[in-house]
VMD Tcl script that draws the C-alpha trace (Angstrom):
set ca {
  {4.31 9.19 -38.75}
  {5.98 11.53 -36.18}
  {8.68 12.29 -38.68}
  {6.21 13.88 -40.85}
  {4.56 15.98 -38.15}
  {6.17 19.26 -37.61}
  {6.70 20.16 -34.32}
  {5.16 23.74 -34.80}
  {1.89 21.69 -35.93}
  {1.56 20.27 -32.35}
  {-1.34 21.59 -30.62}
  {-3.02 20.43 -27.18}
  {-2.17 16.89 -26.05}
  {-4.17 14.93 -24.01}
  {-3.44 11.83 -21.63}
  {-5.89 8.93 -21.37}
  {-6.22 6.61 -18.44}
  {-7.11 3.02 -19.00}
  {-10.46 4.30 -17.66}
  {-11.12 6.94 -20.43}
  {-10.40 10.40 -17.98}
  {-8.41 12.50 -19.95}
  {-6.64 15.49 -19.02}
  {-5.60 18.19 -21.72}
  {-1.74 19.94 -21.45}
  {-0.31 23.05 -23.65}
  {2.86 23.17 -24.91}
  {5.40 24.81 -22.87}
  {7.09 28.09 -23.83}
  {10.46 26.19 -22.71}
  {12.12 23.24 -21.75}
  {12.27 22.53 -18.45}
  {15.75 24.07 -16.30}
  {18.35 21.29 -16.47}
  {19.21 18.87 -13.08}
  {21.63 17.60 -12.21}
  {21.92 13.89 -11.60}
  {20.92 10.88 -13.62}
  {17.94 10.25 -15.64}
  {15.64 7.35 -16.83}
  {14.22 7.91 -19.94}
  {11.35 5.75 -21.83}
  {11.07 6.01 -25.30}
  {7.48 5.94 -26.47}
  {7.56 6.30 -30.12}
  {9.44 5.46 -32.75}
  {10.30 2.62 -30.22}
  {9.54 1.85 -26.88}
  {12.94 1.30 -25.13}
  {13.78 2.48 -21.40}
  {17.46 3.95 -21.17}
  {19.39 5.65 -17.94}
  {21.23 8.83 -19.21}
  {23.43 11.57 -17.78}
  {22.49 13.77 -20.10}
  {19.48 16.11 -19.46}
  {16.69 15.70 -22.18}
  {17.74 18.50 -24.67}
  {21.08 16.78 -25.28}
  {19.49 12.75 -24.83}
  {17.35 13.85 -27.52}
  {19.89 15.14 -29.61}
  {21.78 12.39 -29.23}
  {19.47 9.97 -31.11}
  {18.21 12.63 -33.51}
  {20.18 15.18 -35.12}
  {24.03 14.27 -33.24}
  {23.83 10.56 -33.06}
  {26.86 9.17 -30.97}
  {26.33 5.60 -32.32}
  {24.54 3.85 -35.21}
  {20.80 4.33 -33.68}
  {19.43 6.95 -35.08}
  {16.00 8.41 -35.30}
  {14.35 11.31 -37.43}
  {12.40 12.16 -34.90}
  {11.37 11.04 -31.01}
  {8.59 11.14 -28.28}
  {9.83 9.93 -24.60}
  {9.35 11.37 -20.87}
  {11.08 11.21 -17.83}
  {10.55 9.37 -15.38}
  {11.63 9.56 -11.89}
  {14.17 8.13 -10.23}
  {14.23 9.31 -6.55}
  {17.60 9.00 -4.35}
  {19.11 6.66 -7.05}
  {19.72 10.01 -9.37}
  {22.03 10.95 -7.12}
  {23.37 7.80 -5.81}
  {22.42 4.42 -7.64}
  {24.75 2.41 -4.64}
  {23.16 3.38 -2.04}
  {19.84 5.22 -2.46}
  {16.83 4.09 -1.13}
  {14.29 3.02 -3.12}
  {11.46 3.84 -1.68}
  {8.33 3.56 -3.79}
  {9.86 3.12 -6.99}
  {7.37 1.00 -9.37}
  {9.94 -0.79 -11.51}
  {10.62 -4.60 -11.04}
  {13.91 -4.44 -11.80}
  {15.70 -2.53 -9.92}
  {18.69 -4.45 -9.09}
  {19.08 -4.32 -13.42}
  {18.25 -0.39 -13.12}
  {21.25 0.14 -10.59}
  {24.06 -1.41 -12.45}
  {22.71 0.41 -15.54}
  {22.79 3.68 -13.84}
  {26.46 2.94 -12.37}
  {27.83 2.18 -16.28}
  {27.06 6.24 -16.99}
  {28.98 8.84 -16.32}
  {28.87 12.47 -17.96}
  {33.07 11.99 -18.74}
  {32.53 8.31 -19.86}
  {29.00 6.58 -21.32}
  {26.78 8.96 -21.22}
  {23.78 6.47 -21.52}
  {22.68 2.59 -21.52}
  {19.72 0.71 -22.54}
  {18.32 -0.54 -19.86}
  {15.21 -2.15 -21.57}
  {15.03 -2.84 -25.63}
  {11.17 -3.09 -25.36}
  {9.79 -2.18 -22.36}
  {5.98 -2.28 -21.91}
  {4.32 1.39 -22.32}
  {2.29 1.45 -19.55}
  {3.72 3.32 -16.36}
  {1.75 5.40 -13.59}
  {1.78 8.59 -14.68}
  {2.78 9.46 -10.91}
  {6.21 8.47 -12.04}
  {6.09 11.29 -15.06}
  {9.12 13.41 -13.85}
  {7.62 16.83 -15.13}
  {6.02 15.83 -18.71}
  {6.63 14.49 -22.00}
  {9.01 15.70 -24.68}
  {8.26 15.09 -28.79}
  {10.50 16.09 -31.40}
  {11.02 16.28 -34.62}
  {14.74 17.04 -36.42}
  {16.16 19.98 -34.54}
  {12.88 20.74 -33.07}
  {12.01 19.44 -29.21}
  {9.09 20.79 -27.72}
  {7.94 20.05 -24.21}
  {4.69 19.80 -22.10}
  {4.39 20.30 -18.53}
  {2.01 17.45 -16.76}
  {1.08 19.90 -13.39}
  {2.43 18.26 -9.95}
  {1.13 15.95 -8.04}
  {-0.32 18.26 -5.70}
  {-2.44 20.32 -8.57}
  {-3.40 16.84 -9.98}
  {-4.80 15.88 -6.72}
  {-6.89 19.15 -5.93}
  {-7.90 20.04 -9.54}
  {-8.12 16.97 -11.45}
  {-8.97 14.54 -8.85}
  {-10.76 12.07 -11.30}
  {-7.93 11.92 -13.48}
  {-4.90 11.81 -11.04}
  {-6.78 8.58 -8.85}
  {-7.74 6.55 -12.46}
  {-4.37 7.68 -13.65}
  {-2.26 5.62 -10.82}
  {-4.32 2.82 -9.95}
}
mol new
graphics top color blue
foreach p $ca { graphics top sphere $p radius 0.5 }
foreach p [lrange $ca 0 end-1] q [lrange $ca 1 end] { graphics top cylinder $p $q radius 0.2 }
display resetview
């Protein structure tokens, strides 16, 4: 269905914890600034894959959408970001820390096969499970549609904690 939604149609969205608090977010006037580093991206619809890029999400998106590099292509794509900590900037040696993903050892040799001159991104999971905490949402989720990407901001952890307490503790249990 996405590919029949235009993007301009998109109004509030809302995220649902397993326990039913929801918290509403607006669309963003802009995407968020580029970073440098690597990214993990998980695809939630038209599939549900989890690939490490070294693009930013702008081009990632593009790159499955309207500029396809290689036969996978979509008409249109919801995903978010998720974070990665140290091993952005250093999948050898960074710590880990308290990274929820139980396969890590997979996730580093993934993130060491791209390279912004080289592959720019690997499948790292063909059907990874949907759920995640949402304390692992880098800065919110992206949907687009053709050339259209529109983005919306999920506030930081520090807002979710003092303004939507409810939400941010049933969100990441």
């Amino acid at each position: 269905m996405l590919e029949h939604i235009p993007v301009s149609a998109l109004g509030k969205l809302y995220l649902t914890t397993a326990y039913g608090q929801t918290l509403g977010l607006m669309r963003a006037d802009s995407l968020p600034d580029r970073e440098p580093g690597l990214h993990l991206y998980q695809d939630l619809a038209p599939v549900n894959s989890m690939v490490v890029s070294a693009q930013d999400p702008q081009t990632y998106y593009e790159s499955v959408t309207s500029q396809p590099v290689t036969f996978v292509r979509f008409p249109a794509l919801s995903f978010v970001e998720l974070g990665l900590g140290a091993l952005a900037t250093d999948p050898i040696n960074g710590a880990v820390g308290d990274l929820p993903y139980p396969f890590i050892h997979h996730l580093r040799e993934a993130l060491l096969e791209v390279d912004p001159s080289g592959k720019k991104s690997k499948l790292v999971q063909r059907a990874h499970s949907l759920e995640f905490p949402y304390r692992m949402l880098k800065n919110g989720l992206y949907i687009g549609n053709g050339p259209e990407l529109t983005f919306y901001k999920i506030p930081s952890h520090e807002v979710l904690r003092r303004d939507h307490n409810t939400w941010w503790r049933s969100a990441n249990l």
